[in-house]
C-alpha angles and dihedrals in degrees: 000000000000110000117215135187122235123199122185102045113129107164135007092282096063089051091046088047096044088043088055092045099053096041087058099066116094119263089027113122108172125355118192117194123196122206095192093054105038087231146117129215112204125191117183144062106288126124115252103247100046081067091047088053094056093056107047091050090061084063103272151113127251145189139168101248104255090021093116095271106128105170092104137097094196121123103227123102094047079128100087092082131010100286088312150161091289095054087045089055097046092059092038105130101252097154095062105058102040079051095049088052083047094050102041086052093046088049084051102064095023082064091058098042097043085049093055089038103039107020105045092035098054106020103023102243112190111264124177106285090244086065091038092072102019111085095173093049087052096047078046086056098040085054095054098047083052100047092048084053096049092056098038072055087036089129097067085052095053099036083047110049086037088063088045090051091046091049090243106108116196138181091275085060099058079041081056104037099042086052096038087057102046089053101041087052090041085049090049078052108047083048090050091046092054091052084045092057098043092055086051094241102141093174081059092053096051102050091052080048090069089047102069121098106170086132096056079060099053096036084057100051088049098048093052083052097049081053093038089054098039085054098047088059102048087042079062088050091061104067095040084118099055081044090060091043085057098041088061112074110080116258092224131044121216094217134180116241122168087339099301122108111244128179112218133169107275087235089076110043112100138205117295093022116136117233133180125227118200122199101277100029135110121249097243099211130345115296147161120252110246106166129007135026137243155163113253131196108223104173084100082077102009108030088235116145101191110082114246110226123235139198139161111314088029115125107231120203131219121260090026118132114237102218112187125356136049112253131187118208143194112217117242108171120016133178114004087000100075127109087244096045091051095049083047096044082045099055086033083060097044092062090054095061128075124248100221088232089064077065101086095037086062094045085057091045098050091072100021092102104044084047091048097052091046096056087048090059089043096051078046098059096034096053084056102051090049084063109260133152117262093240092053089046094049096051090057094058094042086051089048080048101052103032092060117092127185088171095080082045095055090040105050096073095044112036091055088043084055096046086045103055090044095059085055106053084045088059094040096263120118126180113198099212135019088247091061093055100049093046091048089075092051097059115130097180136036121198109199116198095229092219117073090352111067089001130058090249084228133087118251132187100245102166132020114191115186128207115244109296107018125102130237096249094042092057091047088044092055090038089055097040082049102045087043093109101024112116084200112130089229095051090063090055086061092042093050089053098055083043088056091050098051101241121150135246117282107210110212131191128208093040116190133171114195107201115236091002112058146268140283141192143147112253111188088341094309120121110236123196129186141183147069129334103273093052094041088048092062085050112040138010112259111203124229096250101050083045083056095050099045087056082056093054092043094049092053081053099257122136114240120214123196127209126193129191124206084328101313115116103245104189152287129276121191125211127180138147108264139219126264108254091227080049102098098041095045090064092045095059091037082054097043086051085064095257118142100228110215131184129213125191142151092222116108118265104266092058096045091048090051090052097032094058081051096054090040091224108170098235133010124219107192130175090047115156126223084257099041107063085075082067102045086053088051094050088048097056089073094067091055140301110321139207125204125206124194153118119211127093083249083063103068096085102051087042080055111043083043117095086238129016118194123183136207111248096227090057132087131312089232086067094040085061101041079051127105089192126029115209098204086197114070077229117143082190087068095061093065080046101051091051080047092057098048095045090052091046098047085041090059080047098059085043090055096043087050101046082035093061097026096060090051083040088061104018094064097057096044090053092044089064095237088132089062102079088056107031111006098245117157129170125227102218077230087073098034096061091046088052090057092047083055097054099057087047097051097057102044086046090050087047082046079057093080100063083076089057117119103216100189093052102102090173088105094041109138127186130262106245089227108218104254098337097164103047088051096051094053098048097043122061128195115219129189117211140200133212104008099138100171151026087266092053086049093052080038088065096028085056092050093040092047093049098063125088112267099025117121096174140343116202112201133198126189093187097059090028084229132132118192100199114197111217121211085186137000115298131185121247096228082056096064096035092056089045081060103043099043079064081054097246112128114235107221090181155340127220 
């Protein structure tokens, strides 16, 4: 996706012209504009300033992101360095300052004009006798003030008039045109009121007098300021949290050339450089450890307060504090490629994209200001037709013009998309589009990988369980002198127990693996002997109860491991990848939001059931290879929008065919790009958060639609003075246009709201109302099926399901040994078990 920059967009219907115009151009397939952000996000073919020419032909301004214009505020092209000084310029508040100058002069001379207007008019404020007795003088007076604050305001006059001329009205041309014609009337007044004068009708004089509104002009212009300033700054506001992203890599690197340590700017160490990192310092850009070791504070990317301790063959990331020891690296990605750089391109990017239920905000902007010009003539017309004065008339179509606001429209969807994302990154948690983080909050099933996801994705020693008379230490002491040289993964979990205990090293001779049996060796003269049960059982006598106890191990899906000593059993160890400890309540919360947990895994039935019942998933589905959890995704998408969770390379196609994929941050680079949402922390407890999040954030959104579509429901009637005839309610412009300024600002404080949101409180957690659950629980059943090894025994089983009375479809699947059978009526489950295993497959179960 190219990132540009757009100048000149002042309301929803600027970004919905410049976004047509730019779709239209050929090569383009989908263009995203962001109010908020004052960018564009391109994808397509088309050359770059082809782009730029359509633009600029809507009456607009346009740059490539990075390309020198800096007359932006949008996040994007932080890229360039590792979260540096040109990202930091890019979102520097610009808008704010030039608006409050703006504001403070307009005050200035508003003060004076409303004083002489107002004041002397109504409560007879003193004036200079000259102006005391001189009505045209004080009209004179009135018109200058105004016209020094109409050009102190000109850009809402030039941005405007050039919409009108290129057939694209915007917000800055009802400004324009509610203003233009309070003045232009107040002028024909003050003209009418001269001729009067000097005919010596001062009747005449003082009813012209009334007439004149130049301070409901000016008063407009410098409302809309006073709510075009209030909402710069919170716009500022919205993207704090990528600020401080950026604000976290170092500006300088320590590196090492020709032996010597020289600092030198980040921006100029490359790949392979070696750097040096002292207690206290920033890791300049992502690195391996190659010498050192250290305790490094990591929250700045993960939110992770405990310090994750680093050696040599350790990565290292950018913007991380290094606590305690003194490290040398080697650099590994540097620039764009950082860690750093890529979370703050992906919520950069994520700004850029449109949420779909921005959608309906931008058809509705699209014609709101030719509709709202349209009302205003008619109210125009009408009041005069009714009889009323000019001057009354022309007050209730300044007031239409001036009420109406397609600003709050164009900013309800964004500005909560961009609070959102920034929370996110904040908590560890990134969404890549703003898709992703609207769909995330719709989501009716998890499926949760079991290894690395819900479990640790290690082996641990979980139980020891010593022979009569030896002790728990002595059997760990003979199990790590034997696994010493075993490249087995279950051996390191024994070895990184003794390690944690501080024993030492136990050297062995005679050293054997027997593949697929055990190991042996002779340890101080002893024979020891190590493996499964079947090995250990030709060397040693395993007694009934520790045979017992090991089936119970192994039914809780733990590995048991047995030792034997000079031909004396010693003792069992169990090892087993263990669960998260967030794990279980992870998938509590998940289940209380109204989400079906599910669990995929590759492991036979018996471990998976035994994981499965401690995490508390809701099904199980064992026996899954690496290519067929793509097809149980799939078969779980009929049963409502899911969300896959998971970490491995065999993962990327079921992230991808999911609704949403979202991908542990420790896993591979190939599932952080399948995934919609990245969890930086290897947590299970952020994907609940994650679902929170979304829902919080497309919650604010509905708020700010609502409050957004009410106010102009309400606000243009009122202006048009249909209220008059019932109650007597009539609207001063003046009112009108502060109650426009209020409206953008509303809706960009309530999505400023969510930066207050706690997203791992799950006290206010509600259930999802799941479209026809029910119906769709009791006419679809799940079967698990045994001993289907090919496409011909899938279309075997389809063929059988599909043949008996009641059955619509039946979808079934090899890989995952599953078969989702579609009802059209009840229909027992005996019925559809003998219709299987008359085709010789055995039915394990049916849900």
């Amino acid at each position: 996706m190219e990132q540009y920059i757009v100048t000149g967009m002042s309301c929803a219907a600027c970004s919905a012209r410049v976004e047509k115009a730019v779709t239209k151009v050929p090569g383009v397939t989908s263009c995203s504009v962001s109010l908020l952000t004052n960018s564009m996000g391109v994808e397509g073919t088309a050359a770059p300033v082809d782009i730029i020419s359509a633009v600029t032909e809507a009456g607009y301004g346009a740059a490539l992101k990075g390309a020198g214009n800096a007359d932006s505020r949008s996040p994007g092209a932080a890229g360039t360095t590792a979260g540096g000084s040109a990202g930091e310029e890019l979102l520097k508040d610009r808008e704010t300052p030039v608006l409050k100058r703006r504001l403070l002069a307009s005050i200035g001379f508003l003060a004076v004009l409303m004083y002489f207007s107002m004041g002397h008019m109504m409560w007879n404020w003193p004036v200079p006798g000259f102006f005391a007795h001189n009505h045209v003088a004080m009209g004179l007076l009135q018109l200058l003030l105004t016209v020094a604050i109409m050009v102190i305001n000109q850009k809402f006059f030039i941005s405007g008039f050039k919409g009108l001329i290129h057939r694209a009205p915007n917000m800055d041309t009802l400004v324009a045109l509610g203003a233009g014609a309070s003045f232009a009337y107040s002028t024909y007044a003050l003209f009418a009121m001269t001729q009067a004068q000097a005919e010596g009708d001062m009747a005449g004089v003082m009813a012209y007098m009334h007439e004149l509104y130049f301070e409901s002009a000016a008063m407009i212009l410098t409302l809309i300021t006073v709510g075009k300033m209030l909402e710069a700054r919170s716009k500022g506001k919205t993207t704090d949290a990528l600020k401080s992203l950026m604000k976290l890599a170092p500006k300088t690197a320590v590196v090492l050339r020709g032996g010597q340590e020289t600092e030198v700017l980040v921006e100029q160490v490359k790949k392979g450089d070696v750097f040096v990192v002292r207690p206290g310092e920033n890791i300049p850009v992502d690195g391996l450890v190659l010498e050192g070791a250290s305790a490094v504070n990591e929250s700045a990317l993960t939110g992770e307060s405990i310090p994750v301790d680093k050696a040599a063959g350790d990565t290292v990331s950018a913007a991380t504090l290094n606590q305690s020891g003194f490290i040398k690296c080697e650099a590994t990605r540097v620039g764009e490629d950082t860690t750093l750089s890529q979370i703050i391109q992906m919520v950069s990017d994520a700004a850029a994209t449109k949420a779909p239920i921005a959608k309906v905000a931008d058809r509705v902007s699209g014609v709101f200001v030719p509709a709202v010009i349209t009302i205003a003539v008619v109210t125009l017309i009408g009041w005069l037709i009714a009889g009323e004065s000019v001057g009354f008339a022309l007050a209730r179509g300044i007031s239409v013009l001036v009420i109406s606001c397609p600003c709050a429209l164009g900013l309800a969807t964004p500005v909560a998309i961009m609070v959102g994302n920034g929370m996110g990154a904040k908590n560890g948690i990134l969404f890549k589009t703003a898709v992703s983080l609207e769909e995330a909050g719709k989501t009716e099933i998890v499926a949760l990988d079991k290894t690395g996801t819900i479990t640790m994705g290690e082996p641990r020693v979980t139980d020891i369980l010593p022979a009569d008379g030896m002790s728990e230490s002595e059997l760990l002491r003979l199990a790590g002198a034997l696994e010493q040289r075993s490249e087995h993964p279950l051996a390191r979990a024994i070895l990184d127990r003794v390690r944690e205990l501080g024993m030492e090293k136990e050297e062995v001779s005679d050293f054997q693996a027997l593949p697929g049996n055990g190991l042996t060796a002779v340890y101080k003269g002893s024979v020891l002997c190590g493996g499964n049960d079947t090995f250990i059982s030709e060397k040693a006598q395993i007694t009934d109860a520790m045979r017992a106890q090991a089936e119970h191990l192994a039914g809780e899906g733990k590995t048991p491991l047995f030792f034997a000593k000079d031909g004396e059993l010693a003792g069992i160890i169990a090892v087993a990848d263990v669960i998260k400890e967030d794990s279980p309540q992870a998938v509590k919360e998940m289940q209380n939001m109204g989400i079906r947990v599910v669990m995929l895994t590759g492991d036979n039935e018996r471990t998976a059931r035994a994981i499965g019942k401690q995490a508390g998933v809701d099904e199980v589905i064992a026996g899954v290879l690496p290519d067929g959890k793509e097809s149980v995704i799939r078969s779980l998408k009929k049963n409502g929008r899911v969300a896959m969770v998971g970490d491995g390379i065999n993962d990327a196609p079921a992230l991808t065919r999911a609704d949403i994929g979202i991908a542990i941050g420790a896993g591979t680079d190939v599932a952080i790009d399948a995934a919609d949402v990245v969890l930086m922390k290897s947590r299970l407890s952020d994907v609940p958060a994650a679902i929170r999040l979304s829902r919080a954030t497309l919650r604010n959104i509905h708020q700010n639609l609502f409050w957004a579509f009410f106010y102009n429901a309400v606000g243009i009637p009122l202006a048009m003075g249909l209220w008059i005839p019932v109650f007597g309610w009539k609207l001063n412009p003046m009112f009108g246009a502060a109650a426009m300024s209020l409206s953008s600002f509303c809706v960009v404080t309530n999505a400023l709201r969510l930066n207050l949101f706690k997203i791992h409180d799950a006290g206010k957690d509600k259930k999802i109302k799941r479209k026809k659950e029910k119906e769709k629980k009791d006419m679809t059943k799940t079967m698990k099926i045994e001993g289907m090894m090919c496409g011909h025994c899938e279309a075997a089983v389809k063929k059988a399901l599909e043949a008996v009375e009641g059955v619509a479809q039946a979808d079934v699947s090899h890989e995952a040994g599953t078969a989702v059978v579609t009802l059209e009526k009840p229909v027992e489950n005996d019925v559809l078990k003998k219709a299987v295993e008359d085709k010789d497959y055995k039915v394990l179960e049916i849900a």
